[in-house]
C-alpha positions in Angstrom: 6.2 -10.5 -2.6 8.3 -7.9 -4.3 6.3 -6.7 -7.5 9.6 -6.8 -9.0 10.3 -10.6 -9.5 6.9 -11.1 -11.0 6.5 -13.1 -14.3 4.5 -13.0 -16.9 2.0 -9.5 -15.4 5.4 -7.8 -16.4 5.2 -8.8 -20.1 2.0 -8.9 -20.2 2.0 -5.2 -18.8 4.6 -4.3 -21.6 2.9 -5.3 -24.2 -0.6 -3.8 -22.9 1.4 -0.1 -22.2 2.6 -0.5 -25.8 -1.1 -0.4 -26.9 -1.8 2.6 -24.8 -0.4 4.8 -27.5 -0.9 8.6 -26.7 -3.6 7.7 -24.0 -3.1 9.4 -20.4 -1.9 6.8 -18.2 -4.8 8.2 -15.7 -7.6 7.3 -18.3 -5.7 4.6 -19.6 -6.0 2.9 -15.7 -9.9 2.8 -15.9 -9.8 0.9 -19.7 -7.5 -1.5 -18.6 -8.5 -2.5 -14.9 -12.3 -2.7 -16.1 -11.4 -5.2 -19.1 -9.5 -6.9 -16.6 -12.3 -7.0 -14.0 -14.8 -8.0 -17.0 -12.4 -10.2 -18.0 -12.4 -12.2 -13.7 -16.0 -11.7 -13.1 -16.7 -13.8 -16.8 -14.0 -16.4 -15.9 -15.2 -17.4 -13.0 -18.6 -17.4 -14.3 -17.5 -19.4 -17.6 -15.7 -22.2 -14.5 -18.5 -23.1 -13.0 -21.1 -22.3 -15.8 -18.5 -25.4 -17.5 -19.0 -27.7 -14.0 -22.8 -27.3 -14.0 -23.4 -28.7 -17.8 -21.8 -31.8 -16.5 -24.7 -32.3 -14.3 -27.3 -33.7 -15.2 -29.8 -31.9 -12.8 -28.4 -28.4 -12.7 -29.2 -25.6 -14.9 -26.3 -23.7 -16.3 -28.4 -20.4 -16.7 -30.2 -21.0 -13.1 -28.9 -17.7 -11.3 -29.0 -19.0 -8.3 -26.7 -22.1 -8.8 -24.2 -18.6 -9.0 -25.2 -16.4 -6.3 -24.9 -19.2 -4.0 -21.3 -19.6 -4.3 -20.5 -15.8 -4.4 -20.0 -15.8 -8.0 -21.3 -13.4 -10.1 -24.1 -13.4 -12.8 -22.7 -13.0 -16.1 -25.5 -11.9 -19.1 -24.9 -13.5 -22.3 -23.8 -10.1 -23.5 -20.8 -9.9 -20.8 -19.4 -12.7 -21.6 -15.6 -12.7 -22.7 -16.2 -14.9 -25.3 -18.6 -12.7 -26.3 -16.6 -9.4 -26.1 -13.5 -11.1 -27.7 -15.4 -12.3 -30.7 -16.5 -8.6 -31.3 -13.1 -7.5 -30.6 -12.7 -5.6 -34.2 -16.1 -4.4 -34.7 -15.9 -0.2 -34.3 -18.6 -0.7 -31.9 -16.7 -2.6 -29.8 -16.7 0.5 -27.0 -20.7 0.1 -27.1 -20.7 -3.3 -26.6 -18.4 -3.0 -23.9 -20.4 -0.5 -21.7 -23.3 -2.5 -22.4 -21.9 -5.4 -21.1 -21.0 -3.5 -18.0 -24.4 -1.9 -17.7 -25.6 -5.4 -18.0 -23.8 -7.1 -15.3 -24.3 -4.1 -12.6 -28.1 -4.4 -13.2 -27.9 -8.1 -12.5 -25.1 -7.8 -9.7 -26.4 -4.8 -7.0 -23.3 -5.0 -5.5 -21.5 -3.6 -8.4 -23.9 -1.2 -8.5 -22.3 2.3 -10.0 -18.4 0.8 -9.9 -17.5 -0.3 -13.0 -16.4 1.4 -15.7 -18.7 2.9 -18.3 -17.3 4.8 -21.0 -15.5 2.7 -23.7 -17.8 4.2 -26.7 -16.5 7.7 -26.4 -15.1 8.8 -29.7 -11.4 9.8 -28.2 -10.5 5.8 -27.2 -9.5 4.4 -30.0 -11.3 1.2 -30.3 -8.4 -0.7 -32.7 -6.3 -0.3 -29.7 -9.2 -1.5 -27.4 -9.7 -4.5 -29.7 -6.3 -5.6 -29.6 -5.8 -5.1 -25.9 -9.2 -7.1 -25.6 -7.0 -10.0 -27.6 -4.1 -9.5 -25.3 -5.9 -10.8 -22.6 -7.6 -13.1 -24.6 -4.7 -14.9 -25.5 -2.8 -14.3 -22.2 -4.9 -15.0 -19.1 -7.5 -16.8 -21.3 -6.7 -20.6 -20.4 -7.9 -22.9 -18.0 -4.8 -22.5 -15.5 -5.6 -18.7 -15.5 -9.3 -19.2 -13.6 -8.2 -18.3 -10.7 -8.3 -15.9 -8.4 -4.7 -15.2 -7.1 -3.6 -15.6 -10.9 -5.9 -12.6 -12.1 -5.6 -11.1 -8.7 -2.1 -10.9 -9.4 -2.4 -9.1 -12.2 -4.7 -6.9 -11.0 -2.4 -5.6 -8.7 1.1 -5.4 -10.9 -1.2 -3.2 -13.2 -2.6 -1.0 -10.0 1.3 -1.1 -9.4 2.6 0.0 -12.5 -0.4 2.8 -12.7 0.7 4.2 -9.6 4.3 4.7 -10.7 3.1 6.2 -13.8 0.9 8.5 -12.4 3.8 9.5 -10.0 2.3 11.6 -7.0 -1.3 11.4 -8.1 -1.2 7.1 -8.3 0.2 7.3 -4.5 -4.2 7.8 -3.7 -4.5 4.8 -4.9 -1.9 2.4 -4.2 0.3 1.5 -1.2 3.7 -0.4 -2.4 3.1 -4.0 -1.7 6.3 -4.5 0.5 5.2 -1.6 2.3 1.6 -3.4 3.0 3.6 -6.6 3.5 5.8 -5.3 5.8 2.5 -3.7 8.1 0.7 -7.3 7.5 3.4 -9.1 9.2 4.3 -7.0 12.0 0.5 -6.7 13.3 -0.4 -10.2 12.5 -3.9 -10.2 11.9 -5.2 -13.9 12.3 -8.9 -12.9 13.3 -10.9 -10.1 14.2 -11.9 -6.7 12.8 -9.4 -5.1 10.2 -10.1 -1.3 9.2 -8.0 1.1 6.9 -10.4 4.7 6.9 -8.6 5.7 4.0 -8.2 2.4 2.1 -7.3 3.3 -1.4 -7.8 0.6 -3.9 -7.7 -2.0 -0.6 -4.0 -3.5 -0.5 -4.4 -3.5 3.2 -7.1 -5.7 3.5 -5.8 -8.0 0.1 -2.4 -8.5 1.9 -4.4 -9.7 5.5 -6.3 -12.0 3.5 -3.1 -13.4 2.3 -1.2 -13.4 5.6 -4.5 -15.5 6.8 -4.1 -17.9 4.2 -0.6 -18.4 4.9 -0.3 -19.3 8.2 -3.6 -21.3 7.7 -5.6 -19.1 9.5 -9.2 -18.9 8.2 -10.7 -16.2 5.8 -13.9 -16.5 7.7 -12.1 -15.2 11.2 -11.9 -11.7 9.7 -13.7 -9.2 8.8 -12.3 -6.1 6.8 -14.4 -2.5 6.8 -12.9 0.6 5.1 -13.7 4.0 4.0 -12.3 6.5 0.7 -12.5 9.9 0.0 -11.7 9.6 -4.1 -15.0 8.0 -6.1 -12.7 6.5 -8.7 -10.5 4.9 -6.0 -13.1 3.9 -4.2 -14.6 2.2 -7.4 -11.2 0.3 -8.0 -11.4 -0.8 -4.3 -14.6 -2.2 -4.6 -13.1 -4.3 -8.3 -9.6 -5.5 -6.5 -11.8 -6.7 -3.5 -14.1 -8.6 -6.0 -11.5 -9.9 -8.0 -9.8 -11.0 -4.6 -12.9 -12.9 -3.4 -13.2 -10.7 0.1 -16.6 -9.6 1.1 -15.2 -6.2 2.4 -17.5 -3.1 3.9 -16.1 0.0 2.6 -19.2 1.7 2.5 -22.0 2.0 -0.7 -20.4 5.3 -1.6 -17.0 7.2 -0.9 -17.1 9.7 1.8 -14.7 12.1 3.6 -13.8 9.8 6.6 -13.2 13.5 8.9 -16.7 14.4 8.1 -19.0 11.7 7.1 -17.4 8.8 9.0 -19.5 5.5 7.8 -18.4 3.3 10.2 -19.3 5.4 13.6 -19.8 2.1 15.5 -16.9 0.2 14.2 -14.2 -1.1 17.2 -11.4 -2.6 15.2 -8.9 -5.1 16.6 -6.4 -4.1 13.8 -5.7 -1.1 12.0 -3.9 -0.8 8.7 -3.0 2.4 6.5 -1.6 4.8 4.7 -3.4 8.4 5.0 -2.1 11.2 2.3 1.1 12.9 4.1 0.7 16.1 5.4 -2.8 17.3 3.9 -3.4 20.8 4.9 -7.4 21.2 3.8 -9.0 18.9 5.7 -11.6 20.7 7.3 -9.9 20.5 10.6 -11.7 24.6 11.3 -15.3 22.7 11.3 -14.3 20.1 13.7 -12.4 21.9 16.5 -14.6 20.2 19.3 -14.7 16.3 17.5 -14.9 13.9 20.3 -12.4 11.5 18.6 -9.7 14.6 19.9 -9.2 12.8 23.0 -5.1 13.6 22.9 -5.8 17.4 21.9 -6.9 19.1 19.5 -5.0 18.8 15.6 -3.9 21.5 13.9 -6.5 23.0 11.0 -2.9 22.9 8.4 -2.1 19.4 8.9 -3.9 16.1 9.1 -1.1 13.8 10.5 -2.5 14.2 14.1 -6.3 13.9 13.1 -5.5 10.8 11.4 -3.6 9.4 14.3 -6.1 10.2 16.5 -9.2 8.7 14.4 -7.6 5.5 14.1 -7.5 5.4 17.7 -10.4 6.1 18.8 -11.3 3.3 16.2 -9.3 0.6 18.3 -11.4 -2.0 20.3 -9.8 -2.7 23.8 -6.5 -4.5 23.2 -6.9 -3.1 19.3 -3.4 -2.5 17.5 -2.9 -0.2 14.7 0.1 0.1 12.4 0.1 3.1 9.7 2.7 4.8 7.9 3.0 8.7 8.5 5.8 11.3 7.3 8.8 11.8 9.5 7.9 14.9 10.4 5.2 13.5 13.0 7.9 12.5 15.1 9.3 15.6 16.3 6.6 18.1 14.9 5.8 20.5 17.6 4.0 23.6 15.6 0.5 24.4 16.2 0.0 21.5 19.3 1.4 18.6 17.4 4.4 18.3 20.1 1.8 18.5 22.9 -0.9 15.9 21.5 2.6 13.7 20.8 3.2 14.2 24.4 -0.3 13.3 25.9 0.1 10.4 23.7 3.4 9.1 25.0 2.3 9.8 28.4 -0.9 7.6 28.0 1.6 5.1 27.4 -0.1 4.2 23.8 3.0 4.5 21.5 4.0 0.6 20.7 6.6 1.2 18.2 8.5 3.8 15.2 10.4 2.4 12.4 12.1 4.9 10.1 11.7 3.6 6.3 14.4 3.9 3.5 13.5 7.0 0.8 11.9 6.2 -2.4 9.4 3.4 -1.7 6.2 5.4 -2.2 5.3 6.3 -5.8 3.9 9.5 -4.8 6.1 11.1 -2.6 10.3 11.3 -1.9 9.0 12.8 1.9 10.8 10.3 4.1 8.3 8.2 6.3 7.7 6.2 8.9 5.8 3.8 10.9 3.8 4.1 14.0 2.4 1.0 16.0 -0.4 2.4 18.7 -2.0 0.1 20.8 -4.5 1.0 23.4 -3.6 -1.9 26.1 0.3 -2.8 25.2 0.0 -6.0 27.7 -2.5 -7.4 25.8 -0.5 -7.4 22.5 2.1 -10.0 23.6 3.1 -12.6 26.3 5.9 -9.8 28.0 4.6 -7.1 29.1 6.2 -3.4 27.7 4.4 -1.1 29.8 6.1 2.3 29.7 8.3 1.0 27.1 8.4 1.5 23.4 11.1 0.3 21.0 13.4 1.8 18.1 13.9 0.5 14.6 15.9 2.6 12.0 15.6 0.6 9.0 16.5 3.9 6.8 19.8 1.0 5.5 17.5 -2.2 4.4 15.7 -2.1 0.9 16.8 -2.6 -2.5 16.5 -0.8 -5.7 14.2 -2.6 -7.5 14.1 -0.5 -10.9 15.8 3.2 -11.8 13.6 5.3 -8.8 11.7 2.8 -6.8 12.9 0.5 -3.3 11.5 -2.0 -2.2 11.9 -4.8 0.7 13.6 -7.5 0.5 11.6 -11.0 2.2 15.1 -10.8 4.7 13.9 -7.1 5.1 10.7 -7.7 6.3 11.7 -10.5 8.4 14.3 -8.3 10.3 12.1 -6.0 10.9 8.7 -8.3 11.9 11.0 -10.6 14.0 12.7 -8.0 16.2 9.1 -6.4 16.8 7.5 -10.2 17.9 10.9 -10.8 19.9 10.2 -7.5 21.5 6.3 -8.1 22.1 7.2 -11.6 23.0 4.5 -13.0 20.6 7.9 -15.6 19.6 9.8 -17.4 21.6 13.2 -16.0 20.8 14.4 -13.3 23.5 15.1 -9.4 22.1 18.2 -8.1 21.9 18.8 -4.1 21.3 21.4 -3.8 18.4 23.0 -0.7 18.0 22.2 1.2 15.2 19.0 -0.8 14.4 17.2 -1.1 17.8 16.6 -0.4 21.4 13.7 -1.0 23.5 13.5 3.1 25.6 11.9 3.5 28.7 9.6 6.6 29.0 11.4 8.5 30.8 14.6 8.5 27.9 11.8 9.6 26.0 10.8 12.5 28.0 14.1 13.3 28.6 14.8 14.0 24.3 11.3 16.5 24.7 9.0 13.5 23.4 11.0 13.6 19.9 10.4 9.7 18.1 13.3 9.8 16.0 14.1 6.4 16.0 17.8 7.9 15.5 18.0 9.3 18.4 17.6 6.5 20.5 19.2 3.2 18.6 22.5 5.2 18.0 25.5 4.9 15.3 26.0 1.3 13.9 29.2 0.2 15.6 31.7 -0.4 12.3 34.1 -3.3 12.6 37.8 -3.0 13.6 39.9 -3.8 10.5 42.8 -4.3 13.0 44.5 -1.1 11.2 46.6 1.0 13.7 45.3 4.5 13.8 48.5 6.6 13.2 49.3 3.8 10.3 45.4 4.0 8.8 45.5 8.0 9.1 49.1 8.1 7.1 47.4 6.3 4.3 44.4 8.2 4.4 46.0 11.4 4.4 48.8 10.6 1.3 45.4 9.3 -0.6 43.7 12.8 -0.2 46.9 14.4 -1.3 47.1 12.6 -4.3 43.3 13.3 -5.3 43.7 17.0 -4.7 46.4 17.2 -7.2 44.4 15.2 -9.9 41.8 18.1 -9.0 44.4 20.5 -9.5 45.2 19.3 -13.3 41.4 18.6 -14.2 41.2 22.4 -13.1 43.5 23.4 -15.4 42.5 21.2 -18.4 39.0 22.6 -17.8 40.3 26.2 -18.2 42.4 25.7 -20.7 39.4 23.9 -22.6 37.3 26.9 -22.0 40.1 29.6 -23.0 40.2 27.6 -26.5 36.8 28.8 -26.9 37.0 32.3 -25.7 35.7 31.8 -22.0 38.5 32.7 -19.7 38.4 33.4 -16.0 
């Protein structure tokens, strides 16, 4: 689902950016995704507030014919029509706020997420008018009441906020293929998901979806999560609503280090993306944790802390995939290379697949992803005990625009289906390929000094023989390089020359 073959969330984000004006894309984010969420929560309301006038016996203002289909409570107030026929009043911001005021009061729930500040002097409210008529007149029709269609939306905007923002939109969004690519290589058709650091909640939209595709059922899993940022957390808590999923990431944000909210929790699958390399953590106040069962992380560097929380999250049998910087591979300062060691030894290391650069918004620190399971012969029909495979898929992706990649479906698909031939949850029987894959035995590994490089093991893709004779290809080689020095040799001069003319010799 590559967010760059999307339809019309691209125009309608185009013409929506063009109303932003001078606005900070950062306070710009909050107008936008709370019109939006208004704009969902008084849709679906509006749907079946239209089914229930058809019948006879039901009361379209009953609460309670709402709540009991998991649909919001919409005041008179907070209704779109509502908002969009005040759209050019100047006190459109107030009415706005009150409307959000309005539905948090009669949906606990929402209580303290949306957004509240549209009255404030500095938002110019003839740009919030017309945006209010931009959705109006673009998601306002009937085929546009439902939930994957504003869903969709909702995340092309979280997208397009996050490449805006540049490194500060990476705490809030995870590129979809990135998600995708996590989704499909754990598979999680039922149990407990958990992402402890779960951003605006891609992780646990892009289960749902896998669910739904294979026809799996929504009521098989349960999703729990945790988030540091109170904004981000807030926009988790709308992109969850919008996407229908009853999630538990806590009633507050929370450092998940130091004020974990889910102490119980065992998860069968664990999905994420913790910030890259995050020096203050707090690691000095928690040198004796019992979650340090691998040894103990370094204060200047969270990679290992995060590794090791999700862990000691796992239920028996539990799986967790996460994306980490390279460096975690072959880090040895400060006890990383001995808690990498302890971890390999433990036989818990599933899988490492290097990524291609510049698919996270936030970051051009190359990464990679770690599977960690805490039984390996309970993941898959063949057993891989002492075994862990190999993917560098630094080659696969596409540019999708000027600075961003992104994976391909056939990307995805290489990648899930050589991990599931490997696990043998498929039929098909793994094969290693050189340059992309090889399934290493622990001892290979503790013979490279515990390194997970992935490019270490899998080797140098073998290149094709053009049937060329060496002494013949090397002739032509050479005659080609002689030629393009002496072109070098006259652009030299040309470029002195040029620069005499204007009194810069050398």
């Amino acid at each position: 689902m590559a967010t760059a073959n999307l339809g019309f969330e691209e125009k309608l984000w185009s013409m929506a950016d063009k109303l932003r004006g001078s606005m900070d894309s950062g306070e710009y984010k909050n107008v936008v995704l709370g019109l939006l969420f208004l704009k969902y929560v008084s849709d679906s309301f509006e749907e079946k507030y239209d089914e229930l006038v058809q019948d006879e016996y039901a009361d379209p203002e009953d609460k309670d014919e709402y709540l009991a289909e998991n649909i919001f409570w919409v005041p008179k107030e907070a209704r779109w029509a509502y908002i969009k026929d005040n759209a050019k009043k100047p006190e459109i911001g107030q009415i706005i706020d009150k409307a959000m005021i309005a539905i948090e009061k009669e949906n606990p729930t929402l209580q303290g997420v949306l957004p509240k500040d549209y009255a404030r002097p500095a938002l110019d409210k003839v740009r919030l008018g017309e945006t209010i008529d931009l959705f109006s007149f673009k998601i306002g029709d009937a085929e546009s009441r439902s939930t994957d269609v504003l869903g969709r939306v909702y995340e092309y905007f979280l997208s397009k906020f996050a490449s805006a923002e540049g490194k500060g939109g990476g705490e809030f969004y995870t590129p979809s293929t990135v998600v995708q690519l996590l989704v499909e290589m754990l598979q999680p058709y039922k149990g407990r998901i958990y992402d402890p650091c779960c951003g605006s909640g891609g992780m646990f939209v892009q289960s749902e979806k896998f669910v739904e595709e294979h026809q799996g059922k929504l009521g098989d899993i349960a999703v729990y999560g945790q988030e540091f940022n109170p904004t981000t957390w807030k926009l988790c808590k709308m992109n969850l609503a919008i996407r229908g999923i009853d999630g538990d990431i806590g009633s507050h944000n929370a450092d998940t280090f130091h004020n974990d909210l889910h102490k119980g929790l065992k998860a069968d699958y664990i999905l994420a993306n913790p910030p890259f390399n995050i020096k203050d953590w707090g690691g000095e106040k928690l040198r004796e944790d019992v979650r340090w069962q691998f040894g103990t992380p370094p204060v200047g560097n969270a990679n290992y802390a995060w590794i090791q929380h999700m862990y000691s999250k796992l239920a028996p049998g539990g799986t967790a995939g996460f994306v980490l910087a390279n460096g975690s591979m072959s880090s040895t300062t400060s006890g990383e290379g001995e808690i990498r060691k302890n971890l390999i030894e433990a036989d818990k290391v599933e899988c490492i697949v290097t990524l291609p650069g510049q698919l996270f918004y936030s970051t051009q620190i190359s990464v990679c992803i770690w599977i960690i399971s805490k039984g390996k012969s309970k993941t898959g029909r063949r057993k891989r005990d002492n075994e862990i495979l190999f993917m560098d898929a630094r080659k696969l992706g596409f540019m999708a625009d000027r600075t961003h990649k992104e994976f391909s479906e056939e990307d995805i698909k290489t990648i899930t289906e050589t991990f599931n031939r490997w696990r043998g949850t498929v039929n098909e029987e793994y094969e290693d390929l050189q340059g992309f894959c090889r399934s290493v035995t622990l001892e290979d590994v503790r013979n490279n000094d515990y390194i997970l490089t992935p490019g270490r093991y899998v080797g140098l893709e073998e290149v094709e023989d053009d049937g060329e004779l060496f002494e013949v290809k090397m002739a032509r080689i050479t005659s080609e390089l002689s030629e393009q020095f002496v072109k070098s040799n006259d652009l030299n001069d040309q470029i002195r020359e040029a620069l005499g003319g204007i009194g810069y010799e050398f």
